[in-house]
DRENDOGU-457507 format. One line per 2 residues: for each residue x, y, z of C-alpha. Coordinates in Angstrom, 3 decimals, decimal comma, always signed. Last residue first. Layout:
X:Y:Z  ... .
//
This chain:
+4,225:-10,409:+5,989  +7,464:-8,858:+5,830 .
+7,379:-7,395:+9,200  +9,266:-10,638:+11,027 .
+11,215:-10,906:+7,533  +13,567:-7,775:+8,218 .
+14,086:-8,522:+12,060  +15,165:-12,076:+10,817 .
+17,626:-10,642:+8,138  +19,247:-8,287:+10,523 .
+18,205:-4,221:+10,300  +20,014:-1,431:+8,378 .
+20,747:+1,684:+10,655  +19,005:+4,725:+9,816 .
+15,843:+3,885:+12,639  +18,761:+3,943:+15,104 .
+19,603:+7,624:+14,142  +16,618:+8,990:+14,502 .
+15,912:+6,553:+17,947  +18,769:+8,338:+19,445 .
+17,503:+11,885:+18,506  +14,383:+11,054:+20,015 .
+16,214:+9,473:+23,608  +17,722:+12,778:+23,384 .
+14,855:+15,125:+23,271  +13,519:+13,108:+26,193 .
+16,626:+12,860:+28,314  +17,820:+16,219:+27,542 .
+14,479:+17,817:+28,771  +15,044:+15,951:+31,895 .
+18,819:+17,405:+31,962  +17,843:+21,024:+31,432 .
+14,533:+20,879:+33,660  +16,487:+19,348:+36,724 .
+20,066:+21,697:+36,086  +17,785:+24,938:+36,075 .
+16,045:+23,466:+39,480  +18,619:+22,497:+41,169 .
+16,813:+21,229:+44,298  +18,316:+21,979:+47,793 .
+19,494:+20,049:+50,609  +20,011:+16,760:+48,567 .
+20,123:+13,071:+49,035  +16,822:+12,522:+47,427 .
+14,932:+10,954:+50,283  +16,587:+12,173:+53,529 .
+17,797:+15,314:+52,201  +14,608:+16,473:+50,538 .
+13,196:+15,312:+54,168  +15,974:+17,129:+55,815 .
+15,061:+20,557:+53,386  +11,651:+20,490:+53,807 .
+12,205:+21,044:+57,805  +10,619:+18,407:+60,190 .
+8,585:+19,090:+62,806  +10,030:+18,584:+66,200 .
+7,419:+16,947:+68,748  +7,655:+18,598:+72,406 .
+3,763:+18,940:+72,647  +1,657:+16,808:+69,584 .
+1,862:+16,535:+66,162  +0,203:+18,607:+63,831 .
+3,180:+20,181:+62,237  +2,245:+22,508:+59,201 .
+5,331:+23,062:+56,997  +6,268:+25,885:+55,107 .
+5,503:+26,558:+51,241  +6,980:+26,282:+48,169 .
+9,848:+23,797:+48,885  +7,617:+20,721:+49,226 .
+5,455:+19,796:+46,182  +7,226:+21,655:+43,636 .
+10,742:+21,072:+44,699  +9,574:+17,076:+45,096 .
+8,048:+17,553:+41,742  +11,195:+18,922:+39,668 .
+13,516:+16,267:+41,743  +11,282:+13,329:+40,533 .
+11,704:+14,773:+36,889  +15,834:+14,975:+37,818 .
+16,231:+11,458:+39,490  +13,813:+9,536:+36,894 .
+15,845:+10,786:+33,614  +18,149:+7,849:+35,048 .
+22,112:+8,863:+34,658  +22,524:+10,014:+38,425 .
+20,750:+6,707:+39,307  +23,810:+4,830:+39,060 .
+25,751:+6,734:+41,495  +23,251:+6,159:+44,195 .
+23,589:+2,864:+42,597  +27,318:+2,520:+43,495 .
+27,006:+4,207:+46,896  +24,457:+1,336:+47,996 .
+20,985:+2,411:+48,068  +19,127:+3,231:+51,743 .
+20,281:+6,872:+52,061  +18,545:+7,654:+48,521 .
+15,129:+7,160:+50,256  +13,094:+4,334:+49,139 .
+9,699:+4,083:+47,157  +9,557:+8,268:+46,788 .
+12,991:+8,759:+45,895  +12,407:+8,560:+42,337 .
+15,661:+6,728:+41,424  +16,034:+3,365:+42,291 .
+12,338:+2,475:+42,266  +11,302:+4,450:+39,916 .
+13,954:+3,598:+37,495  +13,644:-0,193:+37,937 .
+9,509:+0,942:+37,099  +10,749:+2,314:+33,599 .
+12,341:-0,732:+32,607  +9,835:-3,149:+33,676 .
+6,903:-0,719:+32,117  +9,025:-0,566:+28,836 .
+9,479:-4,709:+28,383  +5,859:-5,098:+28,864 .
+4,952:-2,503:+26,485  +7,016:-4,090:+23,996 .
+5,743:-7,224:+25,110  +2,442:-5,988:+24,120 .
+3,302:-4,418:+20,938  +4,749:-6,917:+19,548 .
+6,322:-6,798:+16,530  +9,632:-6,345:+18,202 .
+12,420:-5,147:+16,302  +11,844:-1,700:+15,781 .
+8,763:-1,563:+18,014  +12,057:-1,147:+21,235 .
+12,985:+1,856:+20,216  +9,667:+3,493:+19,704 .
+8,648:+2,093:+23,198  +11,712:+3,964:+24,633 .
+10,832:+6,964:+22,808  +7,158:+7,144:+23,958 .
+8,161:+6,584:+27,412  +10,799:+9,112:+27,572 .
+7,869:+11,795:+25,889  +5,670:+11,152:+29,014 .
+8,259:+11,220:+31,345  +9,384:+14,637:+29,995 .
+5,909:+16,309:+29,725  +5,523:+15,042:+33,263 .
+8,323:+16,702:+34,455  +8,554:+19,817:+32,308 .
+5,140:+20,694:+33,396  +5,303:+20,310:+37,001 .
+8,662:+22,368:+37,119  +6,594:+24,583:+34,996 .
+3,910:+25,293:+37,644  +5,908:+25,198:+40,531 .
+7,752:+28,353:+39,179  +9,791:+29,848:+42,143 .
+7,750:+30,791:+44,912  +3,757:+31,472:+46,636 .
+3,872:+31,517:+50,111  -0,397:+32,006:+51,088 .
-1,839:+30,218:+47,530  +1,037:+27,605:+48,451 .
+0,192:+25,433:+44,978  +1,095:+21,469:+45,152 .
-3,269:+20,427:+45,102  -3,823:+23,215:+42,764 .
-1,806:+22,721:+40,413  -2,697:+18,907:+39,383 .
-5,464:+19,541:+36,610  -2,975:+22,501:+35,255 .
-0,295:+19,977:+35,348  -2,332:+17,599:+33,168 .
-3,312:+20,487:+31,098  -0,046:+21,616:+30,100 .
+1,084:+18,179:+29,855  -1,492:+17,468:+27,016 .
-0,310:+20,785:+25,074  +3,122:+19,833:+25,316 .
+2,446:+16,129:+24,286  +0,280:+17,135:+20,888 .
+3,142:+19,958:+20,176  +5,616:+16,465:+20,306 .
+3,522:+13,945:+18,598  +2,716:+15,513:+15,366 .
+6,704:+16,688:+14,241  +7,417:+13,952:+16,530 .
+6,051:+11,014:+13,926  +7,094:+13,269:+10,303 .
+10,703:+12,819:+12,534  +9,820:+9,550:+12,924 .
+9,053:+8,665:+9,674  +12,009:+10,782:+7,717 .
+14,386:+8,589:+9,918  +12,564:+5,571:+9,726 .
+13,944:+6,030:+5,680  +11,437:+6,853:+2,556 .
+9,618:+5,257:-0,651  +12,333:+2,778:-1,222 .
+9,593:+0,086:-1,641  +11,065:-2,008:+1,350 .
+10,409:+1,407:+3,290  +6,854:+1,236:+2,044 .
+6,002:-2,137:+3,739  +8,446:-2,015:+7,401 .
+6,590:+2,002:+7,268  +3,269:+0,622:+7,135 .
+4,002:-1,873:+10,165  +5,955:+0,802:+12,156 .
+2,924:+3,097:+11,178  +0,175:+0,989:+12,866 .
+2,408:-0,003:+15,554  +2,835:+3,912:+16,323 .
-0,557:+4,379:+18,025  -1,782:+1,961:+20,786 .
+2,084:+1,221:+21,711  +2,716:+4,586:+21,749 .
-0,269:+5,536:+23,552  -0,231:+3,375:+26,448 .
+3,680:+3,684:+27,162  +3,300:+7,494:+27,377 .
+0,457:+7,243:+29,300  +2,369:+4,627:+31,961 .
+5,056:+6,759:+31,918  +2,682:+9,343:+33,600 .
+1,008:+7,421:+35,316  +3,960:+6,279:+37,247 .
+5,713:+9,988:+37,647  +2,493:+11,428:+38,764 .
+1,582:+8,298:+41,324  +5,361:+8,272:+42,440 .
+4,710:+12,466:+43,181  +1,617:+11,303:+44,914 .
+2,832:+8,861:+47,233  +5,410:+11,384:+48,261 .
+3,005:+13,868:+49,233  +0,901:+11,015:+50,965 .
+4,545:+10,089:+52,981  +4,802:+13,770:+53,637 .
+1,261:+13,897:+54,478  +2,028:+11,200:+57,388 .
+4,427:+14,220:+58,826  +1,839:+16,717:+58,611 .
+1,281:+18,438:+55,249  -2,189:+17,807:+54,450 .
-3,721:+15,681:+51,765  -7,477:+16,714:+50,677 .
-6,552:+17,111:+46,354  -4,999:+13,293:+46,614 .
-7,445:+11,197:+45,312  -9,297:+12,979:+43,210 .
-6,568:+15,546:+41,859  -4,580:+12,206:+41,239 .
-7,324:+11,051:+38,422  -7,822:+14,551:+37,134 .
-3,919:+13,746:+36,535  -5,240:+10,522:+34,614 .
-7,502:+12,372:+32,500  -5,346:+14,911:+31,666 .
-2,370:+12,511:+30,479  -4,850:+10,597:+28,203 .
-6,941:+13,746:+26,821  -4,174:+14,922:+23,679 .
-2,369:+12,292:+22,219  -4,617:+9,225:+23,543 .
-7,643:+10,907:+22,796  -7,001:+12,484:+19,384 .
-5,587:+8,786:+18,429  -9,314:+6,915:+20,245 .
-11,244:+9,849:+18,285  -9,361:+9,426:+15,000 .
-9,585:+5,440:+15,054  -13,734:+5,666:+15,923 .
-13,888:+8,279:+13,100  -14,061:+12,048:+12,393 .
-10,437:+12,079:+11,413  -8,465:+14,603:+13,644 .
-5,456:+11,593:+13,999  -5,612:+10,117:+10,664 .
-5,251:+13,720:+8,688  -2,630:+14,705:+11,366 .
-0,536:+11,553:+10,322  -1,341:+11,859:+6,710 .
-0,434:+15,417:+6,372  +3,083:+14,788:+8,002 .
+3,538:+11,902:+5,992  +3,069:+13,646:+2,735 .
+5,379:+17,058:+4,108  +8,106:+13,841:+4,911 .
+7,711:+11,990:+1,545  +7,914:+15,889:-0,160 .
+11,047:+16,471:+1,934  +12,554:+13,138:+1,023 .
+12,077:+13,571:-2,963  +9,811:+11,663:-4,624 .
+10,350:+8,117:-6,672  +9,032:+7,508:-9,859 .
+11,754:+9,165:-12,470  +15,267:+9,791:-11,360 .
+16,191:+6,620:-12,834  +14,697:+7,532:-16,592 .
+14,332:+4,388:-18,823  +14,510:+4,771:-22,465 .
+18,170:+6,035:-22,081  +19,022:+2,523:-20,031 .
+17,956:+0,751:-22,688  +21,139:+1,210:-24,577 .
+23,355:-0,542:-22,090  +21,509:-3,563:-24,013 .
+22,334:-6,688:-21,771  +22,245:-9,558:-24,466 .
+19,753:-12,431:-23,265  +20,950:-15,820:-22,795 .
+20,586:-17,893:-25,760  +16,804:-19,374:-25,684 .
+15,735:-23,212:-25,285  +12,284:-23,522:-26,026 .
+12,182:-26,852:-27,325  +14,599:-28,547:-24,731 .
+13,096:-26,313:-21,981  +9,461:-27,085:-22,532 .
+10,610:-30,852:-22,637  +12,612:-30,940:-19,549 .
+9,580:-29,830:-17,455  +7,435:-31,719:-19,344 .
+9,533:-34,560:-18,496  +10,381:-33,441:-15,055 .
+6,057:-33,166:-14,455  +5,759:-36,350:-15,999 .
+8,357:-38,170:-13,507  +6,615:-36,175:-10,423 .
+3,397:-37,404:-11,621  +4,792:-41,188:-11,221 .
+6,085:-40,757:-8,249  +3,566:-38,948:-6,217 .
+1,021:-41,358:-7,722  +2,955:-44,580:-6,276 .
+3,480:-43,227:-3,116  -0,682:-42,228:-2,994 .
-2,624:-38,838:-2,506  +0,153:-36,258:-2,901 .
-0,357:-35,590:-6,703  +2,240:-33,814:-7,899 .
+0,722:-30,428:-9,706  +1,683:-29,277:-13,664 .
-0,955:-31,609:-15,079  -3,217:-29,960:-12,405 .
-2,884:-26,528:-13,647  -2,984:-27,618:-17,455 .
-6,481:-28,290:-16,308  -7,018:-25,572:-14,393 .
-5,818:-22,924:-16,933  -7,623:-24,977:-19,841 .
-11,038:-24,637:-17,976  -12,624:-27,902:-19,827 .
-15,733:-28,024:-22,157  -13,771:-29,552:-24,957 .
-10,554:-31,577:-23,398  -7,218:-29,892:-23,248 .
-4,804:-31,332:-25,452  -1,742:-33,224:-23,710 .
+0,164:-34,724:-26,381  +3,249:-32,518:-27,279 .
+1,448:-31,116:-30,161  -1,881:-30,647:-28,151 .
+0,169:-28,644:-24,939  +1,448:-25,812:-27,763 .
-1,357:-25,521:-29,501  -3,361:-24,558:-26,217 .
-0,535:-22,529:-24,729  +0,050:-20,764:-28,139 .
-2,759:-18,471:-27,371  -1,736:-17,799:-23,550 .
+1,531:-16,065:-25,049  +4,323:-18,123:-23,126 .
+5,619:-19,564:-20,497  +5,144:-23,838:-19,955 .
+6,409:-26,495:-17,516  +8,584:-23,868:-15,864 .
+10,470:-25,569:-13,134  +10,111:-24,421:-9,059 .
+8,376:-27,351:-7,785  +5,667:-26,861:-10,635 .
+5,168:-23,608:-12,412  +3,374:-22,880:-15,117 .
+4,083:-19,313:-16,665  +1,164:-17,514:-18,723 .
+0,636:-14,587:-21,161  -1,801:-12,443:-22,587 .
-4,846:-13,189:-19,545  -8,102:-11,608:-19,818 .
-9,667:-14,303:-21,601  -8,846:-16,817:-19,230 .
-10,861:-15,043:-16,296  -13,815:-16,762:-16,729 .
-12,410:-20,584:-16,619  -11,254:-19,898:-12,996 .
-7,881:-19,733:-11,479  -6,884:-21,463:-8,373 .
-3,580:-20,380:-7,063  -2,504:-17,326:-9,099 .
+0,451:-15,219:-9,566  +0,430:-11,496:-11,204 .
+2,596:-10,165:-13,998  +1,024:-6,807:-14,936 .
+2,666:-4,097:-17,924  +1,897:-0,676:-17,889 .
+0,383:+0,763:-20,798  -1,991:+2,792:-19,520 .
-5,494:+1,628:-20,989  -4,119:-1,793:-21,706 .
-3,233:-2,630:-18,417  -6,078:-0,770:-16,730 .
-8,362:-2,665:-18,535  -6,568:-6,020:-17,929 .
-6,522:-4,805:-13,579  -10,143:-4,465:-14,075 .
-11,301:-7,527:-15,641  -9,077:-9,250:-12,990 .
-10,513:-7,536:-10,081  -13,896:-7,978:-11,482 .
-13,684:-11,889:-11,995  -11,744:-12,210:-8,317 .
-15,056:-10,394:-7,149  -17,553:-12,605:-9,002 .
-15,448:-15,829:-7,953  -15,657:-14,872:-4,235 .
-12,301:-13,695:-2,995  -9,885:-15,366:-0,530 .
-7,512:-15,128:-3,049  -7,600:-13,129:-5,877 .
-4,862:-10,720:-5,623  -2,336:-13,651:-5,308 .
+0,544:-11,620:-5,230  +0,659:-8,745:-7,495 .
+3,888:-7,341:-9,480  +2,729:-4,267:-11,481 .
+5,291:-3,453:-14,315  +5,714:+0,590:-15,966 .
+5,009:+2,417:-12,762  +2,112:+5,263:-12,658 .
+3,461:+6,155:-8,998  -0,381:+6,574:-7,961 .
-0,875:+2,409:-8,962  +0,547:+1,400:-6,184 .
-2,024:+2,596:-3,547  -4,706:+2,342:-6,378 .
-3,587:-1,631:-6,224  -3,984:-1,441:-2,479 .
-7,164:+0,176:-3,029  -8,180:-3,086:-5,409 .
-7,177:-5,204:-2,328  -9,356:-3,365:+0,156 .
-12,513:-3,118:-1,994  -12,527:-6,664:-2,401 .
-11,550:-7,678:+1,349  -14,970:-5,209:+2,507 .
-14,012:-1,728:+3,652  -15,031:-0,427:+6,788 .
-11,812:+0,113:+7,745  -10,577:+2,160:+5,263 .
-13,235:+4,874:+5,905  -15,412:+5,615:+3,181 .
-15,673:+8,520:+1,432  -13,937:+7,134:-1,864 .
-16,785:+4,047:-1,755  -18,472:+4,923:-5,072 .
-15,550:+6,161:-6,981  -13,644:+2,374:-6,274 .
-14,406:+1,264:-9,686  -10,591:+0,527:-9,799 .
-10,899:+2,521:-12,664  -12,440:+5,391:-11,233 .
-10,936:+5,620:-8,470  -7,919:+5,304:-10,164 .
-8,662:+8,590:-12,577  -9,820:+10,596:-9,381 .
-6,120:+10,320:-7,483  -4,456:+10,711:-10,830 .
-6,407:+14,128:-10,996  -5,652:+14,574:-7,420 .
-1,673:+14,079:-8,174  -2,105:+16,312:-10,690 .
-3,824:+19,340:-9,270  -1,295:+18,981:-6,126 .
+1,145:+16,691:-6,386  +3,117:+13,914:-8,161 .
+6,444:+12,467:-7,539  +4,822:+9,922:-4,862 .
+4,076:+9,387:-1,602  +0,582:+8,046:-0,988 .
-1,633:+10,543:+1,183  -3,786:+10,787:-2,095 .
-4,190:+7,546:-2,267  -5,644:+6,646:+1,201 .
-7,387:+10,235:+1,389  -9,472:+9,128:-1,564 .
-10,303:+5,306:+0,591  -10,827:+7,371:+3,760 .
-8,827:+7,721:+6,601  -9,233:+6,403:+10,057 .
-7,079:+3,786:+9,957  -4,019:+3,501:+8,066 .
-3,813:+0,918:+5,812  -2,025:-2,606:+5,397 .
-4,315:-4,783:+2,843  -1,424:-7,294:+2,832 .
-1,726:-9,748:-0,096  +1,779:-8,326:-1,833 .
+1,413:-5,291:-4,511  +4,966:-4,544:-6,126 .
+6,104:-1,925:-7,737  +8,013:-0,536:-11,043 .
+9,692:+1,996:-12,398  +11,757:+3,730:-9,381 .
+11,341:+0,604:-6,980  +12,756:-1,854:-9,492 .
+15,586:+0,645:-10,809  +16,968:+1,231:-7,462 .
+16,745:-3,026:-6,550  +18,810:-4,049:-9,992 .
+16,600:-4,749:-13,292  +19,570:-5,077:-15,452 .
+18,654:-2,797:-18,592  +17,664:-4,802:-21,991 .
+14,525:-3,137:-21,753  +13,732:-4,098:-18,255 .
+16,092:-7,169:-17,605  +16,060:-10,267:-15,082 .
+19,070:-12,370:-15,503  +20,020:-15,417:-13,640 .
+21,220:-17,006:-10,666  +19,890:-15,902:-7,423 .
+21,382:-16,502:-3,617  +19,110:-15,921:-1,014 .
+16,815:-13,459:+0,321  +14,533:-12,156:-2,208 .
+13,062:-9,007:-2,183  +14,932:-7,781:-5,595 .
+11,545:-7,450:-7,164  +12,119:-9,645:-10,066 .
+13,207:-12,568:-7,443  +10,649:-11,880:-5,041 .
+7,863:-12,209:-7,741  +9,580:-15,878:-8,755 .
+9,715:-16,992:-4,938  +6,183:-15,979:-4,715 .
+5,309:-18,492:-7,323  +7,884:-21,053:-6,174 .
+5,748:-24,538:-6,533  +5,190:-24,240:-3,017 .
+1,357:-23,794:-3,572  -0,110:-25,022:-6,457 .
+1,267:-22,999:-9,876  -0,003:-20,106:-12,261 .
+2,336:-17,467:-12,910  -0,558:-14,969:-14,875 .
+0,659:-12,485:-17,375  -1,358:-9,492:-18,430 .
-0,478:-7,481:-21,435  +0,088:-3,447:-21,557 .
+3,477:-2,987:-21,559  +5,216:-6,251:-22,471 .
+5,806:-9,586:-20,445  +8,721:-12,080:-20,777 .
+9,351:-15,168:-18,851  +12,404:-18,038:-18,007 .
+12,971:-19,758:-15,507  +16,183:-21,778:-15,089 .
+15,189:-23,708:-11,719  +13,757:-21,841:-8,777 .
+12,645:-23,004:-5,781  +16,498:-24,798:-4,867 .
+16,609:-25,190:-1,234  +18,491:-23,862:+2,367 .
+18,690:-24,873:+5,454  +19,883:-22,554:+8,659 .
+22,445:-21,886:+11,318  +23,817:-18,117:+11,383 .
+22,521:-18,615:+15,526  +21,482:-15,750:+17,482 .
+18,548:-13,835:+14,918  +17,060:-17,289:+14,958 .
+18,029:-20,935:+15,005  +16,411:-22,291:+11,937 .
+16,326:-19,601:+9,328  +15,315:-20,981:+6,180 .
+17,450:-19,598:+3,045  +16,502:-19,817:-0,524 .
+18,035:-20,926:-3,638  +17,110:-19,069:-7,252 .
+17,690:-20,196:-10,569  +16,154:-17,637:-13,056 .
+17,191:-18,403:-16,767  +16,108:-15,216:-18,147 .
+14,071:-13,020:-16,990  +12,411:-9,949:-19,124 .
+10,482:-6,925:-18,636  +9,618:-5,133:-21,806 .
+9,001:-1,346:-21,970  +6,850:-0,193:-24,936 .
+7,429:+3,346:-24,709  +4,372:+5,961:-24,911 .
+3,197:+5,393:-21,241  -0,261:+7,020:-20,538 .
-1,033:+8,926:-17,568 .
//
């Protein structure tokens, strides 16, 4: 899609100080530094600007700033045709490609882009779909799976990823490194072709550029310890460094060279000091002779720039989510198989699991014990599926949802409930056949009553979706997913114990936990099973001459405190538990997140 406006992004004497937490999300205590000082660049649709600099010379810093990513305080003006560039505006009109190669696994490189959220759809979103492939030369590798991509192909797909919202400036951080020099050579040949062929304007920073890709570059900013030794068209660089003294030698790569004029050289006291006194005279020089007013705000520009242009609506993002989750999950691919799996076999498997074990148990007094045993197996497992599979499967979309939320693409909200729209029916079906699998060895064939079947359903549906919740809540702050798991399984195994009634009987907790455990979804799933297992059918004493066998209904007594089940009240409230621990984490995923939660997904 071509751009007919020239648009002109602009900053304008950019000091920017940064904050280093030093004591954590529990202490305000930090440092802070100056890695910006009164920069100043412009770049126009279509041209190529490189912010060349050794590392810690603010480079990033600088991309953060015209983003609105950067956490700190900022000085300065940064304009798209003559409009302040605030956060909205950045993320409607422009975007921002970092060195992540973040994608979801199991799809391929077309389903990749055309999964992206954006204002397009049908026809032409799969027209724009085709036209990046083919620029990015990525036509030849659109079948393949994402994660058989080699680090060239996955950082010019991350481009295409950016590149569907046709914005007007692409920010890029260091899209060449860890490249060979013929791939860095094609990615920047590419990324200049697509600048001039749409019109939208590139600012990318580089480390170590070579002598090839000099001809591809409009405009450069050097930056040293956060001070602009030169910006400016790339053709006035060389005349500009000869008049002050400094002409680049014949044979030389100018960007390098110029590179390591603007570097301190670390190798000797007496060399740091005397390249950081020519770098803060060139520094000081460049800003003497190019020393601009500030730059008028035109409240004009905003009519060249349309706000409600470049970012979808919420139910599109959602429907595009929703597609991309189901897309990943029946993908014909190691990841689709291991997601199908989890979602749909997992809970199955591991009833099949207590069929094996416990499909020979009698009902004598020491099968009560083994009946009891098995409804803590049930319960345990599971939890324990629910706990595997989240933490398997929703890191991967935390993680892409920490990047495009800090886009403005869509809320956690709109995630998760794209996330249970897949999840949920996926669950159902799974605890239908786990309690199938299990049936049999809780059915009374002979004394057949009430509805073991969905009590059995209902509980480890329930368990299984509490699980998946919890770990949900807790992959919003923690990054990883193994404590996260950790942290669950402790949780959920306090609740077993207190409240299952299978590891101790209700008679041995203190009247304060007994309490307690009336507000653990443990006490009404365990309830479900225990009704299952031992009201259906009458009990068959083996013991021997003047024995009493025991009636269901002291041993229900004995370990859950009750004569008789409530079945209605069990599968309301368990249900409540799991449909309400979703609702909770809705809301939760709404609220905005501390500073140090923020930067643990950054990067």
């Amino acid at each position: 899609m071509m751009i007919g406006s020239d648009y002109v992004l602009e900053a304008h004497n950019i000091y920017h100080t940064t904050e280093v937490d030093t004591g954590g999300c529990l202490s305000a205590s930090g440092t802070s530094a100056l890695v910006l000082k009164g920069v100043h660049l412009s770049v126009h649709s279509g041209e190529v600007m490189a912010i060349l600099g050794s590392k810690g010379s603010g480079k990033r810093a600088l991309l953060d700033v015209i983003s609105r990513r950067a956490e700190g305080s900022t000085r300065g003006q940064v304009l798209l045709n003559g409009t302040p560039l605030t956060k909205n505006l950045f993320q409607q009109r422009c975007a921002y490609v970092t060195q992540n190669c973040d994608f979801v696994p199991g799809l391929t490189v077309s389903q990749t882009l055309q999964h992206t959220p954006s204002i397009l759809s049908g026809y032409l979103k799969s027209s724009k779909v085709r036209q990046i492939l083919a620029d990015l030369a990525l036509s030849q590798v659109s079948s393949k799976r994402v994660e058989y991509l080699n680090i060239s192909e996955k950082r010019r797909l991350a481009i295409g990823v950016q590149l569907v919202r046709d914005p007007v400036m692409l920010l890029l951080d260091e899209p060449t490194y860890g490249l060979d020099p013929l791939s860095a050579y094609l990615l920047i040949s590419i990324l200049s072709n697509c600048a001039k062929k749409s019109g939208c304007g590139i600012l990318l920073s580089l480390e170590k550029p070579r002598s090839d890709v000099f001809p591809f570059l409009d405009r450069a900013l050097f930056l040293c310890l956060g001070g602009a030794v030169y910006s400016g068209s790339t053709r006035a660089m060389l005349e500009y460094f000869h008049a002050i003294g400094f002409p680049c030698p014949q044979l030389e790569n100018p960007l390098m060279y110029y590179l390591c004029l603007s570097t301190v050289d670390r190798r000797s006291r007496d060399r740091f000091i005397e390249s950081s006194q020519q770098i803060d005279a060139l520094v000081d020089r460049f800003s003497r002779e190019t020393s601009l007013p500030e730059a008028p705000i035109n409240p004009q520009g905003a009519n060249k720039i349309p706000l409600s242009y470049g970012k979808p609506g919420e139910f599109k993002v959602w429907g595009t989510l929703y597609v991309r989750l189901l897309a990943a999950t029946f993908s014909c691919s190691h990841a689709g198989m291991k997601a199908l799996f989890l979602r749909l076999f997992a809970l199955p498997f591991m009833m099949g699991l207590i069929w094996l074990i416990y499909h020979q148990v009698g009902d004598d007094k020491q099968g009560f014990f083994s009946k009891n045993g098995m409804i803590l197996n049930i319960l345990g497992l599971s939890y324990g599926t629910g706990i595997l599979t989240t933490i398997s499967l929703f890191p991967i979309w935390r993680k892409k949802f920490a990047h495009e939320y800090s886009e403005g693409l869509y809320s956690g909200t709109t995630l998760l409930i794209a996330w249970n729209m897949v999840s949920m029916p996926f669950s159902f079906i799974s605890a239908g056949l786990a309690a199938a699998a299990i049936y049999p060895i809780i059915l009374d064939p002979i004394h057949p009553a009430g509805h073991p079947f969905l009590y059995i359903l209902i509980a480890i549906w329930s368990s299984f979706v509490l699980a998946e919740q919890l770990c949900i809540t807790f992959l919003l702050t923690f990054k990883s997913r193994m404590n996260t798991g950790i942290i669950v399984t402790y949780i959920l195994c306090v609740c077993l114990i207190l409240a299952s009634g299978s590891v101790r009987s209700y008679k041995g907790l203190t009247p304060w936990l007994q309490d307690y455990s009336k507000g653990i979804h443990t006490r009404y799933s365990s309830s479900l099973l225990h009704s299952a297992t031992f009201l259906q059918r009458p009990m068959n004493c083996t013991k021997g001459p003047g024995v009493e066998c025991p009636e269901p209904k002291d041993f229900l007594l004995e370990r859950l405190g009750v004569v008789k089940s409530q079945e209605t009240t069990d599968i309301a409230v368990s249900v409540a538990f799991a449909i309400g621990m979703a609702f909770f984490n809705l809301i939760l995923y709404l609220l905005p997140m501390p500073r140090c939660i923020r930067m643990k997904f950054r990067e």
